[in-house]
TIRO-681694 format. One record per residue: residue in three letters; x negated, y, z of N, C-alpha, C in turn. Coordinates in pm, whole numbers, padded with zeros to 5 digits, always signed. Atoms other than C-alpha are relative to their C-alpha. Example, Ala and Ser with C-alpha at 12.3 -4.5 7.8 and 13.67 -1.06 7.14 Angstrom:
REM residues 2
ALA-00089-00119+00000-01230-00450+00780-00090+00120+00000SER+00082-00119-00006-01367-00106+00714+00077+00109+00073
END
This chain:
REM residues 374
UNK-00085-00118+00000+00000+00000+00000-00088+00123+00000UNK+00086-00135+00002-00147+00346-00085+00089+00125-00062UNK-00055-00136+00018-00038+00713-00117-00097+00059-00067UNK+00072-00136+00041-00230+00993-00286+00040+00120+00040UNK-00049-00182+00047-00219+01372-00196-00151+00037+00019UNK+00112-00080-00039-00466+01587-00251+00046+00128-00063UNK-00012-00147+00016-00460+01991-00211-00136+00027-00015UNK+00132-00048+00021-00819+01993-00305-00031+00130-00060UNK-00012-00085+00157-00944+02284-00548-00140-00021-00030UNK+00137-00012+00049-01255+02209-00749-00038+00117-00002UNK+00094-00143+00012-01542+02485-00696-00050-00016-00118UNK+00099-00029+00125-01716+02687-00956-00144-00106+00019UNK+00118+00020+00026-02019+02564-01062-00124-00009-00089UNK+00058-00049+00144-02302+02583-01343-00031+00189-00022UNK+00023-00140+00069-02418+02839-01532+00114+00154+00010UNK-00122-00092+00018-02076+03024-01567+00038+00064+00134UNK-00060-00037-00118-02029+03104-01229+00043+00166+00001UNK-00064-00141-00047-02059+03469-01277+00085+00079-00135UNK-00064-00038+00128-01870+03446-01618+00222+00017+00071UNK-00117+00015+00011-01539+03348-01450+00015+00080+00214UNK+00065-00020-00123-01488+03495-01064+00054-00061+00081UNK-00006+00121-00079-01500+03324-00766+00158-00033+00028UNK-00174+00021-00052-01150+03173-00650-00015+00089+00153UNK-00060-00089-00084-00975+03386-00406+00089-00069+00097UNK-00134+00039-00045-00740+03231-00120+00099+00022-00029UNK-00074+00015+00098-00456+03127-00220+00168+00039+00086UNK-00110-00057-00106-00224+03313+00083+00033+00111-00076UNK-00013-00134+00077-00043+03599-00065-00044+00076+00132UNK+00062-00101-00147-00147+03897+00135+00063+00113-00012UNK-00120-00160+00050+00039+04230+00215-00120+00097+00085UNK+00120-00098-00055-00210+04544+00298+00076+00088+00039UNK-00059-00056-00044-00098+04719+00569-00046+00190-00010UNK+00017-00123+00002-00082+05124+00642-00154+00036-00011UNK+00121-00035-00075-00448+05107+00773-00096-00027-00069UNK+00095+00022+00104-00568+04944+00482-00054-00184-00013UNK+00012+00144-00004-00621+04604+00644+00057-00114-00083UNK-00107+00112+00035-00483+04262+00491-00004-00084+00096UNK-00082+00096-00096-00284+04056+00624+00087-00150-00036UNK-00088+00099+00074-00098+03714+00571+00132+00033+00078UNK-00116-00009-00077+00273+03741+00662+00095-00102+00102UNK-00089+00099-00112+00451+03554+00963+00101-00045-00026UNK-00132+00084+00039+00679+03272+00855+00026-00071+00139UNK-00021+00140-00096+00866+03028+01084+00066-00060-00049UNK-00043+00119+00053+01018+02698+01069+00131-00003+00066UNK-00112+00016-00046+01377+02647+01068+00030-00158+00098UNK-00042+00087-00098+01501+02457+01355+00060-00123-00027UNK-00150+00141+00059+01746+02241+01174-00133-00129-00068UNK+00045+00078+00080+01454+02046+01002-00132-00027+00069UNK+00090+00088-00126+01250+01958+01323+00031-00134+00054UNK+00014+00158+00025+01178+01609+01369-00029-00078+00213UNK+00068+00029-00169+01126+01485+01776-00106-00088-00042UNK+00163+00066+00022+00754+01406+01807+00031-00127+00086UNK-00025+00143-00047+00882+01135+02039-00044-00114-00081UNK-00071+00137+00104+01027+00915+01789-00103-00023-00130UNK+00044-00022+00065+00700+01008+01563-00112-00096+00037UNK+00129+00053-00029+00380+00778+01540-00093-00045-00098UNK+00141-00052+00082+00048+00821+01338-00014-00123-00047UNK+00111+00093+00043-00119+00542+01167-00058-00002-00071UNK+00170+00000+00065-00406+00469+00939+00006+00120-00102UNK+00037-00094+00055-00536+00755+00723+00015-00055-00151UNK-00042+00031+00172-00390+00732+00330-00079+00108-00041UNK+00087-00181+00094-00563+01085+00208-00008+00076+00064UNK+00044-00097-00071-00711+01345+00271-00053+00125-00117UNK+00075-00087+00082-00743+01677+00113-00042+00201+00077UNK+00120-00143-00036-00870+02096+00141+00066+00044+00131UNK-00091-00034-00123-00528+02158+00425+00032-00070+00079UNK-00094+00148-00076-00489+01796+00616-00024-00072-00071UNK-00008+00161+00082-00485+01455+00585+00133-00052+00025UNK-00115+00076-00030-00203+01201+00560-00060-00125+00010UNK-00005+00095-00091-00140+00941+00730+00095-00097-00032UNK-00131+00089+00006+00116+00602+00698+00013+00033+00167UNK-00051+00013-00076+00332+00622+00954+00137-00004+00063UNK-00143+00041+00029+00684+00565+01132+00057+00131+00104UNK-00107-00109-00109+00970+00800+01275+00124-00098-00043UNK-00149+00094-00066+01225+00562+01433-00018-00067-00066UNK-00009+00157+00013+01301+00264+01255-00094+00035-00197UNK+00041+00018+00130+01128+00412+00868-00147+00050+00006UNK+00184-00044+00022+00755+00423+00766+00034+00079-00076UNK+00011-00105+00080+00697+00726+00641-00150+00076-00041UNK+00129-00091+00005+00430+00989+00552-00031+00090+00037UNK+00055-00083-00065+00228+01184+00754-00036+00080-00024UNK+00107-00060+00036+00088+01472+00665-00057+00139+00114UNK+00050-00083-00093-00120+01700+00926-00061+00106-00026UNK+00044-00112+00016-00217+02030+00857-00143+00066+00070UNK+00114-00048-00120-00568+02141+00978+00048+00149+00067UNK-00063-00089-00100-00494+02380+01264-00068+00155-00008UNK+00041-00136-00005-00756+02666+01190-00122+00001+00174UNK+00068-00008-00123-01046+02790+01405-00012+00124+00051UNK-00033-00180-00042-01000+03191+01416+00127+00036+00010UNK-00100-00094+00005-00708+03376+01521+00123-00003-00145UNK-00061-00046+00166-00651+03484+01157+00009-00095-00084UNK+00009+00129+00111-00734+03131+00992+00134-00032+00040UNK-00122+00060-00056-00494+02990+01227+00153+00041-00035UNK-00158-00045+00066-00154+03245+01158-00023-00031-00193UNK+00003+00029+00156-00252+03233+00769+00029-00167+00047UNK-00042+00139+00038-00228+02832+00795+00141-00009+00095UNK-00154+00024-00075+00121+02825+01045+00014+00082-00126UNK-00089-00070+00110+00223+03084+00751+00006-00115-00119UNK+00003+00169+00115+00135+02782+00444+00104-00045+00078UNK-00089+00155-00014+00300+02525+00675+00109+00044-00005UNK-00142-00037-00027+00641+02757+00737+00015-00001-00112UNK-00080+00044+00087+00643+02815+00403-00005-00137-00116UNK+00003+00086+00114+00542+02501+00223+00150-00129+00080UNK-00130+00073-00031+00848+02321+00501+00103+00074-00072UNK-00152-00039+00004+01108+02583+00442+00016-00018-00216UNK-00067+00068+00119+01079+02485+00051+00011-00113-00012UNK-00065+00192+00033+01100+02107+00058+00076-00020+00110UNK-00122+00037-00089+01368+02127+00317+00109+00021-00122UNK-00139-00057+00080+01595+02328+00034-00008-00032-00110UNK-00027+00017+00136+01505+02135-00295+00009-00145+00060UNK-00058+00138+00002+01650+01794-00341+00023-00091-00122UNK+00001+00045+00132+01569+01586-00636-00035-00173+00001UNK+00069+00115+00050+01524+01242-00749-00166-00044-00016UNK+00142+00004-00009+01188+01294-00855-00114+00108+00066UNK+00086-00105-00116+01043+01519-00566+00031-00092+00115UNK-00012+00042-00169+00932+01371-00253+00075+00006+00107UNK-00098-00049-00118+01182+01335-00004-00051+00051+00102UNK-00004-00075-00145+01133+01584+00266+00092-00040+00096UNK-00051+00051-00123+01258+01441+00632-00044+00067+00085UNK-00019-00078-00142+01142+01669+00875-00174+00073+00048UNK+00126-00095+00000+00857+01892+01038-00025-00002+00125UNK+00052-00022-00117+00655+01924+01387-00060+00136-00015UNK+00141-00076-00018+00506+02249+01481-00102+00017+00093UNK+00109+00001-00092+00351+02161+01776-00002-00148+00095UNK+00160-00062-00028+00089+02046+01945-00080-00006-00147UNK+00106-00011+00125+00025+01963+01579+00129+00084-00099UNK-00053-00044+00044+00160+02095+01247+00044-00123-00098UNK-00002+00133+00054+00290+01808+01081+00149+00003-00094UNK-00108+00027+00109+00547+01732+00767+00004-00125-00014UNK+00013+00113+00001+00663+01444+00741+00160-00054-00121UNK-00069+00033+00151+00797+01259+00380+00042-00143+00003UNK-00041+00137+00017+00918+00953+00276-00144-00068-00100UNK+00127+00074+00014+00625+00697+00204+00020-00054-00183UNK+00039+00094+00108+00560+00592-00171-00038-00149-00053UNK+00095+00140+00044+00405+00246-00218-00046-00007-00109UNK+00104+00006+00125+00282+00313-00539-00097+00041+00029UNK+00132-00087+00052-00016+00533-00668+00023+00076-00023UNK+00047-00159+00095-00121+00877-00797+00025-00061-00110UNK-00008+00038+00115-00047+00880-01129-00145-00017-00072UNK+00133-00059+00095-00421+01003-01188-00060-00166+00058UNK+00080+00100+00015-00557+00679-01010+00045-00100-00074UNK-00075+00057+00117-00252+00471-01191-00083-00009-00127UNK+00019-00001+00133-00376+00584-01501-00182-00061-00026UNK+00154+00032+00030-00759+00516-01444-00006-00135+00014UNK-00043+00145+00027-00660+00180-01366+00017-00141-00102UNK-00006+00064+00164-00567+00068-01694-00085+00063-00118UNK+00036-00058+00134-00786+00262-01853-00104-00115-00093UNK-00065-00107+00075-00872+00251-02129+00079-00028-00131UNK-00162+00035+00027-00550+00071-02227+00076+00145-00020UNK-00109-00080+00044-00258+00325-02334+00109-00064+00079UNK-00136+00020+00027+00084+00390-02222+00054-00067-00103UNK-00079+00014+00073+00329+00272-02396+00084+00092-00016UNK-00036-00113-00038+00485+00538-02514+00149+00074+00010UNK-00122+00003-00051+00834+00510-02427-00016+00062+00146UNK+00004-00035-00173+00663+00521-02068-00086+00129+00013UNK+00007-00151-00057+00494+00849-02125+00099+00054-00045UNK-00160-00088-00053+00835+00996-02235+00070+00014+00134UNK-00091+00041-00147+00974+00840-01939-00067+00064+00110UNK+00138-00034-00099+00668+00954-01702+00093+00195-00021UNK-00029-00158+00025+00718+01339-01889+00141+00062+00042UNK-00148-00046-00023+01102+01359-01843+00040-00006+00141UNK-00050+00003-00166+01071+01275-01464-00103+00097+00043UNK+00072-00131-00034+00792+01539-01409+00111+00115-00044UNK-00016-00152+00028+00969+01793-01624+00129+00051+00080UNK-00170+00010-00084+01337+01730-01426-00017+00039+00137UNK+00091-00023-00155+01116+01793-01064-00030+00119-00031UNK+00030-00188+00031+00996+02134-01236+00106+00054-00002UNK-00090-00054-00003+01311+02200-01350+00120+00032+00112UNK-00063+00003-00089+01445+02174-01025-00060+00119+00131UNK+00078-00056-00076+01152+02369-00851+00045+00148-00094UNK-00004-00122+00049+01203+02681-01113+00122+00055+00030UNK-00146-00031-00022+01589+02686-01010+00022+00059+00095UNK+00014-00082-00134+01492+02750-00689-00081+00100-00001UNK+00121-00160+00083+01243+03010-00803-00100-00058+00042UNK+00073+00048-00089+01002+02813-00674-00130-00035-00123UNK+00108+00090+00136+00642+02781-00893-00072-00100+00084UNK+00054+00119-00087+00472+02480-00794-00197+00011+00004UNK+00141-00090+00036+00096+02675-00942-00115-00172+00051UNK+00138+00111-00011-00113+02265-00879+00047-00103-00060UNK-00092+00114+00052+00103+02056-01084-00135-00111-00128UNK+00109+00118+00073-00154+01733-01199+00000-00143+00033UNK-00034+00221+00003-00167+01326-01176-00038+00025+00146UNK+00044-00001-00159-00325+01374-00806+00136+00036+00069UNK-00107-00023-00043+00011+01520-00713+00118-00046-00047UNK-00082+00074+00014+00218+01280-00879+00029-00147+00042UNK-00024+00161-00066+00320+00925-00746+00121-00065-00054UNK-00083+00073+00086+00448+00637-00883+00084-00028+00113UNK-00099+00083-00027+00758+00440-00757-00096-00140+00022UNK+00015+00154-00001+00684+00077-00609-00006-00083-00126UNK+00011+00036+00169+00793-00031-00941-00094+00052-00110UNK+00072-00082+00072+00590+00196-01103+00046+00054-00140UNK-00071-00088+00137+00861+00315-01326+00034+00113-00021UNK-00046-00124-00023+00957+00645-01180-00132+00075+00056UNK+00096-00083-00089+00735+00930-01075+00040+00145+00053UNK-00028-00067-00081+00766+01174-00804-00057+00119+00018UNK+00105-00102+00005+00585+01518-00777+00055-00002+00134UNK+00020-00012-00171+00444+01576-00406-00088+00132-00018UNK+00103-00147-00068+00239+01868-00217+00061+00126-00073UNK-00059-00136+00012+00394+02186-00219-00141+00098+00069UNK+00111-00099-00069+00065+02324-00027-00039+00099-00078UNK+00009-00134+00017+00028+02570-00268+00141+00066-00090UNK-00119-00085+00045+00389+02650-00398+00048+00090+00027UNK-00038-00142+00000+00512+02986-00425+00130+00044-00004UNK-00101-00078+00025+00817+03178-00441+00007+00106-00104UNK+00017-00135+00090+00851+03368-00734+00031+00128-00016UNK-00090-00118-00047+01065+03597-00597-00102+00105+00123UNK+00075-00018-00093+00787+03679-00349-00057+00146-00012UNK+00022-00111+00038+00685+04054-00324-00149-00002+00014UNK+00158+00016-00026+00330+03990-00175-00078-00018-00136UNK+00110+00078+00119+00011+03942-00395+00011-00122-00044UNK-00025+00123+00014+00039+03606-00605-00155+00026-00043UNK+00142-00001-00021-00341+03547-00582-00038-00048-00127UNK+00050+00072+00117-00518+03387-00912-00085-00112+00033UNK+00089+00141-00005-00719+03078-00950+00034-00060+00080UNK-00075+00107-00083-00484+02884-00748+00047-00148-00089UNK-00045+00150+00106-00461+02471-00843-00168-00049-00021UNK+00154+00017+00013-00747+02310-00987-00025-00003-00161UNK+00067-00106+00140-00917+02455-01287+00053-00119-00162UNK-00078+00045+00126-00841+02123-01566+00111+00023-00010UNK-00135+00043+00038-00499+02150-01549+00033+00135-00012UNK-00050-00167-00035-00491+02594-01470+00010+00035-00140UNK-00012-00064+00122-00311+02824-01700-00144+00085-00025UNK+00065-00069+00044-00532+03078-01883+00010+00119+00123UNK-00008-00132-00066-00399+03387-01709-00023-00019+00158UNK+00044+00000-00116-00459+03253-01367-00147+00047+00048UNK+00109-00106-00046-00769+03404-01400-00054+00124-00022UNK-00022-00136-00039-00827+03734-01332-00080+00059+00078UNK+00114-00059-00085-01093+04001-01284+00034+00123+00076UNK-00046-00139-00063-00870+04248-01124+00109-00042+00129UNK-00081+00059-00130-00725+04193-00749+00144+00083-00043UNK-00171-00108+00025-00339+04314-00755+00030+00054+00168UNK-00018-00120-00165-00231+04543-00448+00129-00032-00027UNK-00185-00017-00020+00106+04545-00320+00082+00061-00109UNK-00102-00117+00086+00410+04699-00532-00066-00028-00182UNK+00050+00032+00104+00207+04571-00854+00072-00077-00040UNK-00101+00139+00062+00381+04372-01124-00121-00116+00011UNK+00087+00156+00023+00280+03993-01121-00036-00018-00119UNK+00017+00007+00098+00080+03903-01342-00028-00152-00077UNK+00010+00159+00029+00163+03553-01377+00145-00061+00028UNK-00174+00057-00070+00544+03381-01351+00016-00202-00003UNK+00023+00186+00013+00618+02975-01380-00031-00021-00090UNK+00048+00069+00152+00497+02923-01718-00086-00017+00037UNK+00128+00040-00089+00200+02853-01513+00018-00157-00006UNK-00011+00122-00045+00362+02566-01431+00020-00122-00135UNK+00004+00111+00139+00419+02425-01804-00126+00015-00080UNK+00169+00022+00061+00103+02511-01941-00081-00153+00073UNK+00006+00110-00058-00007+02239-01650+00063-00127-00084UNK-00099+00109+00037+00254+02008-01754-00057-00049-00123UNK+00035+00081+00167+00146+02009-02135-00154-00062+00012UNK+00122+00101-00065-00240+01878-01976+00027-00094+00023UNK-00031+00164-00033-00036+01606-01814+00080-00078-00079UNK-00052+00090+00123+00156+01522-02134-00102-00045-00095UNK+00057+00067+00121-00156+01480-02333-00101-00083+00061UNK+00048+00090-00112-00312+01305-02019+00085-00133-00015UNK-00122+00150+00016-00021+01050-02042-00051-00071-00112UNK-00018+00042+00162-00048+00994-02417-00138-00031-00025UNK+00118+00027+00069-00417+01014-02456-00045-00126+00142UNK+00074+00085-00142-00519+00823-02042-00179+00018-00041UNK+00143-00053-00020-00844+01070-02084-00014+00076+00081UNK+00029-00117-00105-00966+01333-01856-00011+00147-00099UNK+00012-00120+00091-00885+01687-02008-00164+00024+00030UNK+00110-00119+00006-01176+01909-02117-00127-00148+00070UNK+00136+00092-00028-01446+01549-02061-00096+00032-00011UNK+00172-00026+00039-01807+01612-02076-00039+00143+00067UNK-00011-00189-00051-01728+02029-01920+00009-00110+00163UNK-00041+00007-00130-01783+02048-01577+00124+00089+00060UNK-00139-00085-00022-01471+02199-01409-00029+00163-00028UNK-00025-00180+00070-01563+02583-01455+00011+00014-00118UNK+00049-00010+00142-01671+02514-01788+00119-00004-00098UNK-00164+00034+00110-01305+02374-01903+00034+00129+00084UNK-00087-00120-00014-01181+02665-01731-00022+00111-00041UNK+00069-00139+00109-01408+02928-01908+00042-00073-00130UNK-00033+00032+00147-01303+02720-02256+00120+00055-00035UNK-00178-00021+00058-00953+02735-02208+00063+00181+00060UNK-00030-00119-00079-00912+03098-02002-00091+00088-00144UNK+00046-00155+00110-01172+03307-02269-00019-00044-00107UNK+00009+00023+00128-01199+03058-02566+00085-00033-00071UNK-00107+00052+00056-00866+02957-02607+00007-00159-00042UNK+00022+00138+00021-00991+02602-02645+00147-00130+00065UNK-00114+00101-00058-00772+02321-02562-00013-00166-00035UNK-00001+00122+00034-00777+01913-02541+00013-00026-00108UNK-00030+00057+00161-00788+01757-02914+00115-00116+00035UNK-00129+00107+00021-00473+01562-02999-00041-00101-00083UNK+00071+00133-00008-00550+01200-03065+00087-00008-00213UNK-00079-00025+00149-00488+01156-03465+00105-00118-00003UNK-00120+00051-00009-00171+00997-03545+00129+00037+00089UNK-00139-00070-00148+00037+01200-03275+00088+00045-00095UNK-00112-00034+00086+00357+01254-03415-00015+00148+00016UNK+00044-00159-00019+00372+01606-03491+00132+00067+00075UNK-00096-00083-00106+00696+01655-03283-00047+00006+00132UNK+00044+00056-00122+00527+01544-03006-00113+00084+00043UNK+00090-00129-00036+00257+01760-03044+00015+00107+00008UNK-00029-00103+00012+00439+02028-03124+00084+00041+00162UNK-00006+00027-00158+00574+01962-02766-00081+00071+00087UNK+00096-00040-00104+00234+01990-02590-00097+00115-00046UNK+00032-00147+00022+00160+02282-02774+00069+00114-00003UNK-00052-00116-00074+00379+02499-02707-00012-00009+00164UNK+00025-00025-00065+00349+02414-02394-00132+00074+00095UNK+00165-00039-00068-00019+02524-02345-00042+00140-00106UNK+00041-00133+00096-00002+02806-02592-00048+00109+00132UNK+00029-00149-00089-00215+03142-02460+00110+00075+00073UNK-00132-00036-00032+00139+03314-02470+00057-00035+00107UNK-00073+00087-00055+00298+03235-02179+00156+00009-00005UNK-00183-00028+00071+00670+03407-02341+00016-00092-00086UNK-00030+00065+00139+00601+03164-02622+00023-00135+00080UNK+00030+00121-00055+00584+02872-02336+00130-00012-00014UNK-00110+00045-00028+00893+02674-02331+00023-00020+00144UNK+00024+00044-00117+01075+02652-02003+00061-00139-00007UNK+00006+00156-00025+01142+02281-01847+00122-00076-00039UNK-00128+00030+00046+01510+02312-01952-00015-00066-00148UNK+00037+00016+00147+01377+02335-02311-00098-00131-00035UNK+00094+00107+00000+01088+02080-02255+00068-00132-00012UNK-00050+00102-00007+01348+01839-02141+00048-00051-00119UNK-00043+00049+00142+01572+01873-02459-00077-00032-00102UNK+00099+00067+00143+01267+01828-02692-00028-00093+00034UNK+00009+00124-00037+01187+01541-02495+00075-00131-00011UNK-00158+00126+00052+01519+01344-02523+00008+00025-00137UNK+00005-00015+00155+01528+01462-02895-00111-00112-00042UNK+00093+00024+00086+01211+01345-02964+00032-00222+00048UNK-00036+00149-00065+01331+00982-02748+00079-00050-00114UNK-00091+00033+00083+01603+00965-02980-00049-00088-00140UNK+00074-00007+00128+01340+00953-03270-00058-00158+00033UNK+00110+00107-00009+01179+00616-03152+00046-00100+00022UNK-00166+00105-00027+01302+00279-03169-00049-00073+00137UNK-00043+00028-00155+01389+00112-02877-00102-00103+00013UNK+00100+00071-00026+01081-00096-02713+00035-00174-00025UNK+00015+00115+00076+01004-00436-02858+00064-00105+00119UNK-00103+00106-00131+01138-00632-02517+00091+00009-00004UNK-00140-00053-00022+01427-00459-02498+00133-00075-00130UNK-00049+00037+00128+01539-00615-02865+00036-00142+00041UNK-00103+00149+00040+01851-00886-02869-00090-00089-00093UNK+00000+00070+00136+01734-01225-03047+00088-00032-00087UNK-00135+00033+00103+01900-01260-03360+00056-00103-00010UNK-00085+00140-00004+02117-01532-03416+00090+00020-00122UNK-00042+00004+00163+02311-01616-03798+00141+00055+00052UNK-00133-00045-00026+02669-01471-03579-00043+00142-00019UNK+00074-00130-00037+02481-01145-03552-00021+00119-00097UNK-00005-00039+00003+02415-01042-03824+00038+00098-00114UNK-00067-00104-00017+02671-00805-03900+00009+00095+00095UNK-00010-00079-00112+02686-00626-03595-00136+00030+00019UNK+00119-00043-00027+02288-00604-03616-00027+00152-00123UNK-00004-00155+00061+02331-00398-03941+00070+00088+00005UNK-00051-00142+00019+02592-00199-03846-00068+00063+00135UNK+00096-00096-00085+02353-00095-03523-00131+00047-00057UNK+00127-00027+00115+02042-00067-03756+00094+00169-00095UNK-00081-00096+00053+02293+00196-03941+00019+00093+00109UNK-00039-00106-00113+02388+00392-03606-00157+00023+00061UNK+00007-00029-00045+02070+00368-03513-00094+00050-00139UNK+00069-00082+00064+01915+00554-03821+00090+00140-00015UNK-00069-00112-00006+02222+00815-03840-00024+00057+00112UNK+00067+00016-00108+02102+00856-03467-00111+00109-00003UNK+00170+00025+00068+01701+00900-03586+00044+00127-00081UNK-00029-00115+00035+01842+01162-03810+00040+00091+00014UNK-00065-00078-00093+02060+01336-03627-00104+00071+00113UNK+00108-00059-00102+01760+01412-03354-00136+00078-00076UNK+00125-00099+00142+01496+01502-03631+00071+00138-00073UNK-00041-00108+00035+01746+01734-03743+00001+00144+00129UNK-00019-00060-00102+01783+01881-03412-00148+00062+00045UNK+00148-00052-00044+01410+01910-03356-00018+00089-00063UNK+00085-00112+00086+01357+02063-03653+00064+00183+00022UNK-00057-00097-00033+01626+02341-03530-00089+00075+00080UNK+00022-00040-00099+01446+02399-03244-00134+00067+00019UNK+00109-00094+00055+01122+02446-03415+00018+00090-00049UNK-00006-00145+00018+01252+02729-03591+00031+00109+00132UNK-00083-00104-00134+01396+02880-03225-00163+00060-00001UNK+00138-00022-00045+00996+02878-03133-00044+00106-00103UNK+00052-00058+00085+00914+03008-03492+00045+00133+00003UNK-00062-00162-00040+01145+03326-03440-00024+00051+00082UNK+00032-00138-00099+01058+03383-03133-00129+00096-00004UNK+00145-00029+00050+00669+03426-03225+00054+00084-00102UNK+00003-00071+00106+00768+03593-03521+00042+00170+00067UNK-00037-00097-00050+00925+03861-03292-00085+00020+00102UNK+00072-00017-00112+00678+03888-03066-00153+00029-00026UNK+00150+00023+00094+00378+03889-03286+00061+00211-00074
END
């Protein structure tokens, strides 16, 4: 049995260091009259406190940059631990109770299929969240697993449409998720469904404070997350959730290809390619070009030209439509059959056409909008 989380963030390193600048904490901050900054004082709603009683620790599953987790049980279900490091200054300390208030008070109020069930929170003597336990894998160790085997690629549709339905659920709530990658995804026992976890650095978009830059970890970060100019209070943002699909289209061509974006670059290096060269992962030849046309819009510079997750989804089921149904899944024929095999062979090419037509609609939506925007 094993879990994954990690809130890590790869450091600069190399040559480039003073090409791209250093990462910044990733607390928004509000600067008071005096000039000081400050992180702002959250608390934890009452209703979604857990009695430490009925709570008990066991062996260490992960560990990443805010806490480790832990397997463990509250009352009669194993669950997952996760412990917040507590801070050793004053100021470390309220900045991290501020993270934990707000990374509980959003996975108390989103509720999805494929998002980690949130069950409840401690804030003292420790700071502790506590989820419902996985038994799968990370998707990222999942995938290294078999490497360097392929999906099948029914199952990265299937993989993409349960990520993008977890975004689409996080953007509803205004909520950007700014670390969205295989380390923060987990399979199902079965390993048919996958779950997005760690909110440790999710945001509020609605949030008036500074939204800091170079938050997440650099393969998977949009372009615009980096940034050589700090923002002050009362400043427009200069970044919204398309953050979060730029990510996404990394982990669609992560699915499809089961490579490591930006290989052979050390992490600054893919993030100086793709932030000032515009560079981006090569698409594996033979990719259908709806499919690519998919994970490129999603990672376009633009982030107005990005599709949001609503839109991702429908090109996704479109493009499902387009593919025939996996080789197991196929009735054996039999001499009663077939009639009723060609008149489904018939429904399912009127089908096949019907969704190619629809794609191709949808490529012009993209093409107009660029055209107006250009």
């Amino acid at each position: 049995m094993s879990c994954s989380y990690s809130t890590s963030r790869e450091g600069p390193e190399g040559d480039l260091e003073q090409s791209v600048l250093r990462s910044v904490d990733s607390e928004p901050r509000s600067v008071s009259q005096n000039g000081s900054i400050s992180s702002p004082r959250l608390s934890v709603d009452d209703n979604v406190l857990v009695d430490p009683k009925l709570l008990f620790i066991g062996s260490k599953i992960g560990e990443g940059g805010h806490g480790r987790v832990f397997e463990g049980r509250y009352g009669d279900q194993i669950v997952a631990v996760k412990v917040l490091n507590p801070g050793r200054t004053p100021e470390e300390k309220a900045a991290l109770e501020s993270r934990f208030a707000r990374e509980v008070n959003m996975m108390s109020r989103v509720k999805h299929e494929n998002l980690v069930k949130f069950l409840g929170a401690c804030n003292g003597p420790l700071m502790v969240i506590v989820t419902e336990l996985l038994p799968g894998m990370s998707l990222r160790r999942y995938l290294a697993g078999i490497r360097p085997n392929l999906l099948d690629l029914h199952t990265v549709i299937k993989f993409a449409l349960d990520i993008a339905r977890a975004m689409e659920c996080l953007h509803a709530h205004g909520i950007i998720h700014r670390d969205l990658k295989p380390d923060n995804l987990l399979l199902t026992e079965n390993q048919r469904s996958v779950k997005l976890a760690d909110f440790g650095l999710a945001r509020e978009e609605s949030v008036t404070e500074m939204m800091t830059a170079e938050t997440g970890t650099y393969r998977w970060m949009a372009p615009e997350l980096y940034s050589t100019v700090t923002l002050r209070q009362g400043e427009k943002k200069h970044y919204n959730n398309k953050v979060d699909v730029y990510s996404f289209g990394i982990v669609l061509w992560e699915l499809l290809t089961n490579r490591m974006p930006f290989e052979g670059m050390s992490n600054l290096q893919a993030a100086y390619a793709a932030a000032f060269k515009n560079e981006r992962p090569s698409l594996p030849e033979g990719v259908s070009p709806d499919l690519a046309f998919i994970i490129q819009s999603c990672w376009v510079e633009d982030p107005n030209m990005r599709p949001s997750f609503s839109q991702v989804i429908r090109m996704l089921n479109t493009f499902l439509f387009t593919l025939s149904p996996p080789a197991h899944s196929l009735p054996e024929p039999d001499s009663d059959s077939n009639s009723s095999a060609a008149s489904s062979n018939h429904t399912l090419t009127l089908s096949s056409a019907r969704a190619k037509g629809k794609f191709s609609f949808i490529r012009q939506l993209f093409a107009a909008k660029r055209t107006r925007n250009s």
